[in-house]
N, C-alpha and C positions, 0 to 999 in steps of 0.2 A: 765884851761879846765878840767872839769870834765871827768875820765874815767870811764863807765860803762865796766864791765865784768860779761857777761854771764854764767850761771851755764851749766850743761850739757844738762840738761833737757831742757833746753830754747835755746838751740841749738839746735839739733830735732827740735824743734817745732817751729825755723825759718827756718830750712833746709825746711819746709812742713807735718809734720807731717806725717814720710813714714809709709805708711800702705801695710802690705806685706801679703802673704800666698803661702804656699809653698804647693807644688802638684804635687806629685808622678806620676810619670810618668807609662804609660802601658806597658812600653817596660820588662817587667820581668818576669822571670818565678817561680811563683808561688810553695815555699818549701813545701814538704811535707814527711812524713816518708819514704814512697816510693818511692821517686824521683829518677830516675834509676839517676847511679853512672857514672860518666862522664857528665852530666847533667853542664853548664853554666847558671849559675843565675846570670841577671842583670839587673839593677837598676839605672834611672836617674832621679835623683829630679829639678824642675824647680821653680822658683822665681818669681812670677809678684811681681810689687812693683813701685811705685810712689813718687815723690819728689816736694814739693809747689802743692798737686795734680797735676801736671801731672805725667799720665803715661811714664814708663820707660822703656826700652827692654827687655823681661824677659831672667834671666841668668840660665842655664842649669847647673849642676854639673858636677864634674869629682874628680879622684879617688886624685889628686894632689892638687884641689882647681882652681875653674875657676873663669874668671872678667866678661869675656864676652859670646853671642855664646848661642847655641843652646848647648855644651857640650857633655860630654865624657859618657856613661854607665860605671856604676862600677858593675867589674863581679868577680863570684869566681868559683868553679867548683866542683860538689858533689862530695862528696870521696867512698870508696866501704866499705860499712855495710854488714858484713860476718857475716850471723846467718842462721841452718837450724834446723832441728827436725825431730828423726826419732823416729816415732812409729811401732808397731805392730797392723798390720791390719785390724783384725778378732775378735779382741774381745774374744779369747779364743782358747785353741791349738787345737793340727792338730791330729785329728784320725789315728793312723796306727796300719798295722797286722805285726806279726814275718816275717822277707824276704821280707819284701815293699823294691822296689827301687825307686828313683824318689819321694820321699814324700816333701813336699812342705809345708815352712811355709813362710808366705808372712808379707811384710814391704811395709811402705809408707816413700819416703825420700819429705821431704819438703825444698824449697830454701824460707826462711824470710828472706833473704837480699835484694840487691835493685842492681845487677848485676849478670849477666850471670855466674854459675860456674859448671866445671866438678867437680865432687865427685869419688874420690876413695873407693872402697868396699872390706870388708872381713867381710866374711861371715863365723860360722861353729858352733861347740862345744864350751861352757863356760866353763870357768875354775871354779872348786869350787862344789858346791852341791847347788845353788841358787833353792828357791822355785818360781816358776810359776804357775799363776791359781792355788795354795793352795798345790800343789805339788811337792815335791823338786829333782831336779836332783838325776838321780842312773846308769846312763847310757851314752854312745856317739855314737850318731849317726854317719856313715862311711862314705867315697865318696864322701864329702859335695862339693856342689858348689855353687857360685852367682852367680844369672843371673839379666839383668835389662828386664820389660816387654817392649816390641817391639811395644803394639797399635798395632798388626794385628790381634789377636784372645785373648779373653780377657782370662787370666788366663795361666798357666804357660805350655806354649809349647815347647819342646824338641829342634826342627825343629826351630822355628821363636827365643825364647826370647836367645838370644845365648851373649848379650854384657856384658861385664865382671865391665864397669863402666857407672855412668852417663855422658851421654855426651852433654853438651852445656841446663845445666837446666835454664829457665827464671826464673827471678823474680816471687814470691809468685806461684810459678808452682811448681808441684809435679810429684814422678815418682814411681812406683811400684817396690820393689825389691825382688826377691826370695833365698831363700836359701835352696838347694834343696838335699837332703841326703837317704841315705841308711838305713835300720832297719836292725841290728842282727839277725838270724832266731833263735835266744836263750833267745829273750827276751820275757817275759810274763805278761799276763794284768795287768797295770796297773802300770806298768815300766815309767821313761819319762824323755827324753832328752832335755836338755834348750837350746837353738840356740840362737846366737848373729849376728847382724849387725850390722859393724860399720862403718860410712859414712863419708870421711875424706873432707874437701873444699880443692878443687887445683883451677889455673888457667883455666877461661874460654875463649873463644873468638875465638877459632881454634875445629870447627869440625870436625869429623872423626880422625881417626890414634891412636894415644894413648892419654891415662890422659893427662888433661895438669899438671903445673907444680906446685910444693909444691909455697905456699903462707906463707908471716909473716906480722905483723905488722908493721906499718913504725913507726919508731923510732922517737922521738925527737919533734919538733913542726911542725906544719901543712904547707905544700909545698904545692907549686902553680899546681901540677900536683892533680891524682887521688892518694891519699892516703886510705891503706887498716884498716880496727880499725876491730878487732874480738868484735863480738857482742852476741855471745851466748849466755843465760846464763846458771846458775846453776841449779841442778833439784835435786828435794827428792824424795826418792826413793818411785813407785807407791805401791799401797796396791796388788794390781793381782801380782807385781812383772815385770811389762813388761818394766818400766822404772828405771832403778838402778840410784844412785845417779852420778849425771854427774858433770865436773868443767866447772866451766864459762869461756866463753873468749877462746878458745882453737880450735875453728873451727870443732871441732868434736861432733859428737851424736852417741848415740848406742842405740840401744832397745833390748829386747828378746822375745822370742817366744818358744814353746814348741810341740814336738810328744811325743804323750803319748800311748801307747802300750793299745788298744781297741780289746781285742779280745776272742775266744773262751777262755776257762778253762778246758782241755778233760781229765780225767779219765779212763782206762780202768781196769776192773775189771777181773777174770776169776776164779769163785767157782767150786767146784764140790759137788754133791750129792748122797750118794747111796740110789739107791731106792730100790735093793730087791737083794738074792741070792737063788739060787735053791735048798737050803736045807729051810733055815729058813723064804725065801720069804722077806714079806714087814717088818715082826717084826724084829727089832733087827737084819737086813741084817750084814754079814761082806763083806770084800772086797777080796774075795776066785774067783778062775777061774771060769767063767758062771756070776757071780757077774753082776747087769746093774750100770753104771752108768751118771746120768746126769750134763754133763757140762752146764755151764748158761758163758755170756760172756756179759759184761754190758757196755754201753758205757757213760758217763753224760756227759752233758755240766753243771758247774756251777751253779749254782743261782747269784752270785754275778759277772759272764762275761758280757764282754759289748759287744758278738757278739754274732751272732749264728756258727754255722759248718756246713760246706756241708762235708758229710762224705764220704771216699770213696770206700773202701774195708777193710775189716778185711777176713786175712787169717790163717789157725791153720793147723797144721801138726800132725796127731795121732800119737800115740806112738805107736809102735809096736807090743806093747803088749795086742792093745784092736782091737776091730773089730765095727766100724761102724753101729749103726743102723737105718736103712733106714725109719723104718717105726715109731719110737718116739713112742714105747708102753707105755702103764702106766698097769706096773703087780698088778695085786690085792692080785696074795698068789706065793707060790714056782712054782706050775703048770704052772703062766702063767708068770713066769721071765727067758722068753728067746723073742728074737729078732722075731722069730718064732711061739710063743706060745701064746705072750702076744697080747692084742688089740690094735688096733693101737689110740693113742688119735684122731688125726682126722683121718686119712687114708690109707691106703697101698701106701709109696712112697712117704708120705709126715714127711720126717724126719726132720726137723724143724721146733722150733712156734717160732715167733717173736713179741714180743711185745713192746709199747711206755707210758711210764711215766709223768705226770706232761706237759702234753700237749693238744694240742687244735684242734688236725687233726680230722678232720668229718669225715675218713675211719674206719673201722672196725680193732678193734684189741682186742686181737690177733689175728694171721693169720698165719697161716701153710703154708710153702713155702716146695719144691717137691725136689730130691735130683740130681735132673738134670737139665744139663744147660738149661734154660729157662730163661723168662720174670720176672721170681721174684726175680730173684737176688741171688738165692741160690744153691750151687755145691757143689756134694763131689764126686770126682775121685779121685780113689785109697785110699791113705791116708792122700790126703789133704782136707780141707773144706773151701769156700770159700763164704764171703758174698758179695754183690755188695749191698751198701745201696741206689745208688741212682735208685736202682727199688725195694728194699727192702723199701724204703721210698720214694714214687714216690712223683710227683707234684703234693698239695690236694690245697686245698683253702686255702690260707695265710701260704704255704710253697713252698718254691721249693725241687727240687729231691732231698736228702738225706740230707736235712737243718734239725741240732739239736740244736734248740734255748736256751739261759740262761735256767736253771733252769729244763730240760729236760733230758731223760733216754733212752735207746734204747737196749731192752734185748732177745739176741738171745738162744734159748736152744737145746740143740741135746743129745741124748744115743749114747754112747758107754756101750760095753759087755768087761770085763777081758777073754783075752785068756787063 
């Protein structure tokens, strides 16, 4: 008797030549970067397949290896992708005057991870002299605090933005942070303080009460539960300066920001003049008893200030030794250098002219202001003199009452006599 023996292949192909395809089942949840964390994805493969052609029951999978059966889903479960990024806001720093309280430089925290997290904040002064918007640190801002914005009025309010962290941020959701500080009344234009935010991932899942809690990496190989993997990464440091170099992987971000001191540049000057004595008059006056002479009192703002001034009083105290002249003569010879004698430039009673430099007011100047308290701003009782600029410099078109803008002058003049 002859024995025949089959190869492999001709076993198959007496078994019936099984013809199979396999076909992913719909039961699964579809990965994605985003997939929030805690997220079960699963997956069941099924088998149609045939033997001598006939069909045969189709066999479902399972994480073990199935024979029969509809079968098991194989599942795993997304772990927690910790990545955020904080920038600075605005695009550019925060305008302030000497003695701002409450000045406000604003941040954007962002959660790019793919789970719920609190952020811890500390906000303030940087350490160093880092340049911002082309400017380098000279200064520290005081009294600093962080506040998170609240969504009830947009932009930073006293009263509403009061929480000290973020609390319970979603996935790819963002949250507005302030850092909010005090100006030196010593500091001058063009000064400027660099501010930091720095935005730490703690545990989320528990709203209200405090931060939740510090988080770390899980160590070792991947667990059947939520495992945390820090995803941040590394940063070069931005050209404006608002992003310094950051390390990867560390759950934290920081950005900067900047007040930069915008303000008046005030000057004040006080010359005197002699204009004539009652021997020699206008030629070659000395400074002898009966002697006139004209005080001038100048005020600038800048050319190169980035504000204007509301001005408010300048006051002077004569010296004892001179006597007040009411009337602002202008003597021509010895005859007419007395307070008395001489002409008045504009009028009996009008002892000061005031004039405006490098400006743009449509009123009239100079202008002679009277030696009694009135409407124009100008007093002299006893032996004080006193200006009031904001009716010395009322509201014209494209000012307000005693506004002295960059590049502006404001020149008050008055006689006195040598006793």
């Amino acid at each position: 008797m002859k024995r025949y023996v089959q190869s492999a292949p001709s076993q198959i192909k007496a078994l019936g030549f099984i013809a199979a395809a396999i076909l992913l089942s719909a039961s699964q949840t579809v990965w994605a970067a985003g997939t929030a964390s805690g997220t079960t994805i699963s997956n069941l493969a099924t088998l149609s397949y045939s033997v001598g052609a006939v069909a045969q029951p189709v066999i479902g999978s399972s994480s073990t290896g199935n024979l029969v059966g509809a079968g098991t889903p194989t599942t795993f479960v997304v772990d927690n992708k910790v990545n955020l990024t904080v920038v600075e806001a605005n695009a550019t720093f925060t305008s302030v005057v000497p003695g701002q309280t409450a000045a406000v430089t604003q941040f954007t925290v962002t959660n790019n991870g793919n789970t719920v997290q609190d952020y811890a904040l500390t906000g303030g002064n940087v350490s160093g002299t880092p340049t911002v918007f082309t400017v380098a640190d000279n200064f520290d801002a005081t009294s600093c605090g962080t506040f998170v914005e609240s969504g009830v009025t947009v932009g930073y309010q006293l009263a509403q933005d009061t929480a000290l962290f973020i609390d319970e941020l979603a996935a790819d959701a963002s949250k507005t942070v302030y850092v909010v500080c005090s100006i030196p009344n010593t500091q001058v234009n063009g000064d400027q303080a660099v501010t930091e935010l720095t935005a730490t991932t703690r545990a989320g899942g528990s709203a209200g009460g405090s931060v939740g809690a510090a988080i770390s990496q899980t160590a070792g190989a991947d667990t059947a539960g939520v495992d945390i993997v820090f995803a941040d990464p590394a940063t070069a440091a931005s050209v404006d300066g608002t992003i310094p170099l950051q390390t990867a992987r560390d759950a934290i971000g920081f950005a900067r920001d900047a007040f930069r001191v915008a303000s008046a540049v005030i000057s004040v000057q006080k010359t005197v003049t002699l204009v004539c004595d009652p021997f020699n008059g206008i030629t070659n006056p000395k400074n002898i008893p009966g002697a006139i002479e004209r005080w001038t009192i100048t005020i600038s703002n800048a050319g190169a200030a980035a504000a204007s001034a509301s001005l408010a009083q300048v006051s002077d105290t004569l010296n004892a030794a001179t006597t007040f002249d009411p009337n602002l003569v202008a003597p021509t010879n010895a005859a007419t250098c007395g307070s008395g004698t001489g002409v008045a430039e504009s009028a009996a009673g009008s002892g000061f002219k005031l004039d405006v430099t490098g400006d743009t007011r449509p009123g009239t100047y100079p202008k002679y202001l009277t030696t009694t308290a009135d409407a124009d701003g100008a007093t002299h009782a006893a032996s004080l003199v006193t200006i009031d600029y904001s009716q010395g410099l009322p509201v014209e078109v494209g000012y307000g009452a005693g506004e002295l803008k960059p590049g502006e002058s404001v020149v008050v003049y008055f006689n006195v006599t040598i006793n």
